[in-house]
C-alpha positions as CSV (number, residue, x, y, z in Angstrom):
1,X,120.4,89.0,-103.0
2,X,120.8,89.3,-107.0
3,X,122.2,87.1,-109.1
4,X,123.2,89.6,-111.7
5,X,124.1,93.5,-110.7
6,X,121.7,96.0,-111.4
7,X,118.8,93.5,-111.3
8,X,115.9,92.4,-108.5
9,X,114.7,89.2,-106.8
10,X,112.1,88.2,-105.2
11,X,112.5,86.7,-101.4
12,X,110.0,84.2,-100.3
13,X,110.3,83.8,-96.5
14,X,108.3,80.2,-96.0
15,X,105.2,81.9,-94.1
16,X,102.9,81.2,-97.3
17,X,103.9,83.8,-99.8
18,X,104.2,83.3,-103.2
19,X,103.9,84.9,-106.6
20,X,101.1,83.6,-108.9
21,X,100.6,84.2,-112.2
22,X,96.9,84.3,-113.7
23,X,95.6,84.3,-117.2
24,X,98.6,82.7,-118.6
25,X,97.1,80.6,-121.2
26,X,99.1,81.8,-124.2
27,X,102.6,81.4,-122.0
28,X,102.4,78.1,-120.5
29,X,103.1,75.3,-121.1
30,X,100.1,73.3,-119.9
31,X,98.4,71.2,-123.3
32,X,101.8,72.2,-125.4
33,X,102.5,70.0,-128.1
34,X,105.9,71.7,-129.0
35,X,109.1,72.2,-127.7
36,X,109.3,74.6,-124.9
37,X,112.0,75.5,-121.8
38,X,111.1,76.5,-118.1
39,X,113.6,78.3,-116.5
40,X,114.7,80.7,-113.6
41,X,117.6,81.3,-110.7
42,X,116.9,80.1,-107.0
43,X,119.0,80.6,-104.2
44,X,117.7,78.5,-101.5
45,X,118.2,79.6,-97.8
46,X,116.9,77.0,-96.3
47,X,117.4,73.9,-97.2
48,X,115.7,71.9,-94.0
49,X,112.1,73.3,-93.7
50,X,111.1,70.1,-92.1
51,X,109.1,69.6,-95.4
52,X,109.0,70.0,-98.9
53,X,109.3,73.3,-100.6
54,X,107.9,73.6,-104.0
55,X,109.6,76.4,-106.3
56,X,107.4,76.1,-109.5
57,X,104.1,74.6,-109.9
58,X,100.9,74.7,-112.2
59,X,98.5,73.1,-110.6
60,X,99.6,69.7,-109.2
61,X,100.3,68.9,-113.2
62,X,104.0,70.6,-113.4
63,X,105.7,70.5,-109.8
64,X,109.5,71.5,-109.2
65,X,110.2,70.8,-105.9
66,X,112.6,70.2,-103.1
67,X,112.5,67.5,-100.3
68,X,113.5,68.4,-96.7
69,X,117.2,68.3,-96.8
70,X,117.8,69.5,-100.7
71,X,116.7,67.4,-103.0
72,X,115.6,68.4,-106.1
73,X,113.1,67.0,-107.4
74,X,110.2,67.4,-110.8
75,X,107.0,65.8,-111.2
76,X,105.0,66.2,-114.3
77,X,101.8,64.7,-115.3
78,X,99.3,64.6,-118.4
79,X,96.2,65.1,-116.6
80,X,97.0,67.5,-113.2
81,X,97.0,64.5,-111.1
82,X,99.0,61.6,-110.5
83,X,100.5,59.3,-111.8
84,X,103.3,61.5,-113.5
85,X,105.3,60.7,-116.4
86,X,107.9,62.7,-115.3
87,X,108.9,61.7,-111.5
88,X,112.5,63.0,-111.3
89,X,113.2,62.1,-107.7
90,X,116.0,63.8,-105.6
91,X,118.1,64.2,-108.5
92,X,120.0,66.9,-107.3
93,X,121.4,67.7,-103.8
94,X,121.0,71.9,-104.1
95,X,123.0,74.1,-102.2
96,X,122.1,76.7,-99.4
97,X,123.0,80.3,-100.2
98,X,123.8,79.9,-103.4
99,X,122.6,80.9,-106.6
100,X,121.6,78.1,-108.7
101,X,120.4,77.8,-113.0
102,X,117.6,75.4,-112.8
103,X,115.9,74.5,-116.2
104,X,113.0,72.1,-117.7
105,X,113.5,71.7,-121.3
106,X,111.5,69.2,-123.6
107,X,112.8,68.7,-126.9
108,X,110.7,66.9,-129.1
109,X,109.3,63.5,-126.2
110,X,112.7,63.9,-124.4
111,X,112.2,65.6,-120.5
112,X,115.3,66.9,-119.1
113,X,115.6,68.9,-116.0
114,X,119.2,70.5,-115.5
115,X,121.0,72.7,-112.6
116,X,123.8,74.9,-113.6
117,X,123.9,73.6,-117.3
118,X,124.1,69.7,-116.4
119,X,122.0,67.6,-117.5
120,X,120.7,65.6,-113.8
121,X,117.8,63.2,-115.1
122,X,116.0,62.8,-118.2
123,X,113.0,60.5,-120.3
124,X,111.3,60.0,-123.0
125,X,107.8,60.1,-123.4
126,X,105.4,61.4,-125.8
127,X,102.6,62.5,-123.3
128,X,102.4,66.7,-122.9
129,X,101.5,68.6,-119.8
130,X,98.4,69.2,-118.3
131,X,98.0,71.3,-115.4
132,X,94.2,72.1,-116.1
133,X,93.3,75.5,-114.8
134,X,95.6,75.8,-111.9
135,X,97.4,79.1,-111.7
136,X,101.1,79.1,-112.5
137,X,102.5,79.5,-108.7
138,X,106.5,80.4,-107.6
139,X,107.2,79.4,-104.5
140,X,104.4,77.0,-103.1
141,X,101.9,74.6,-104.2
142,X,98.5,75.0,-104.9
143,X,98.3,78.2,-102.9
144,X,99.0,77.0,-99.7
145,X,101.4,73.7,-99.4
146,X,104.8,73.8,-99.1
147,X,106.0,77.3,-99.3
148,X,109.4,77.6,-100.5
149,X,112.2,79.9,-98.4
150,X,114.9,81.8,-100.6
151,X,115.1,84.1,-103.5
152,X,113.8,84.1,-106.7
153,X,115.2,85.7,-110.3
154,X,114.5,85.6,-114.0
155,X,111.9,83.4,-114.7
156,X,111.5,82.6,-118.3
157,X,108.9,80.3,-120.1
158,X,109.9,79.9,-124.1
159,X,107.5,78.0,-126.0
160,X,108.6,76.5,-129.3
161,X,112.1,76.4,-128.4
162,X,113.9,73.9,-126.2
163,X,116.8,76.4,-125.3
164,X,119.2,73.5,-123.7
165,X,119.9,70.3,-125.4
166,X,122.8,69.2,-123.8
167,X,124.5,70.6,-121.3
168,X,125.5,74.2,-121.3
169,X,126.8,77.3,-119.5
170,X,124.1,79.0,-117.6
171,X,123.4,82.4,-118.9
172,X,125.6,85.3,-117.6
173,X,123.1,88.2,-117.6
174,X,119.9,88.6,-116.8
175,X,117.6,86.8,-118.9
176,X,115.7,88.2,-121.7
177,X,112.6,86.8,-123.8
């Protein structure tokens, strides 16, 4: 599966694969004061794991998850631990099979997470994210928890730039920096 012609995905099959990024330090997010957006395609194809299935996480600090059933949810704290500041919980039913837009934006203290270009929870806070020295991980947590099944495409991290401020039309190529 692609979402776009001519490109690649990744397939994560739920057995504890997973892409992790090292050494990202000038990239993420994690101790960011500015504006920044988090975004990639997911097409889910599995939506009933018996458990949750994280799709992107730093740490336990920055979690973007989905609960048994669909539900999407985000979890974002200022220390890599609980309590969060953002706890968007099951804010979005996704869809199996199906390619979906899914984006974090922060635009000045105001946390929005969006699927397909609508806005599906939001808050304001002036705390930033800290996901200490955990590796930025697509398609499980912390390594070994919850592995996510489906495919993954265009993962983008833009600092200084909150890409979406209200809601939009997901991009219609491949994603660039």
């Amino acid at each position: 599966q692609v979402k776009f012609a001519g490109t690649k995905s990744i397939y994560l099959d739920g057995t504890g694969d997973y892409v992790q990024m090292n050494n990202v330090e000038d990239s993420w997010i994690s101790g960011y004061t500015g504006d920044f957006t988090v975004e990639l395609w997911w097409y889910p194809t599995n939506l009933s794991t018996g458990t949750y299935q994280h799709i992107l996480t730093a740490g336990t600090g920055f979690q973007l998850y989905m609960g048994n059933g669909g539900n999407l949810s985000l979890a974002i704290s200022s220390n890599n631990a609980s309590p969060y500041f953002v706890d968007f919980w099951e804010d979005h039913t996704m869809v199996v099979n199906t390619w979906q837009h899914l984006a974090v934006v922060r635009n000045g203290n105001v946390y929005t997470l969006y699927v397909d270009g609508i806005s599906k929870a939001t808050t304001t806070n002036a705390n930033i994210v800290g996901t200490g020295t955990g590796p930025v991980q697509l398609g499980i947590l912390s390594g070994s928890t919850y592995p996510a099944v489906g495919y993954f495409q265009d993962l983008r991290v833009t600092k200084g730039l909150a890409r979406y401020t209200s809601n939009f039309t997901p991009p219609a190529a491949e994603l660039e920096g």
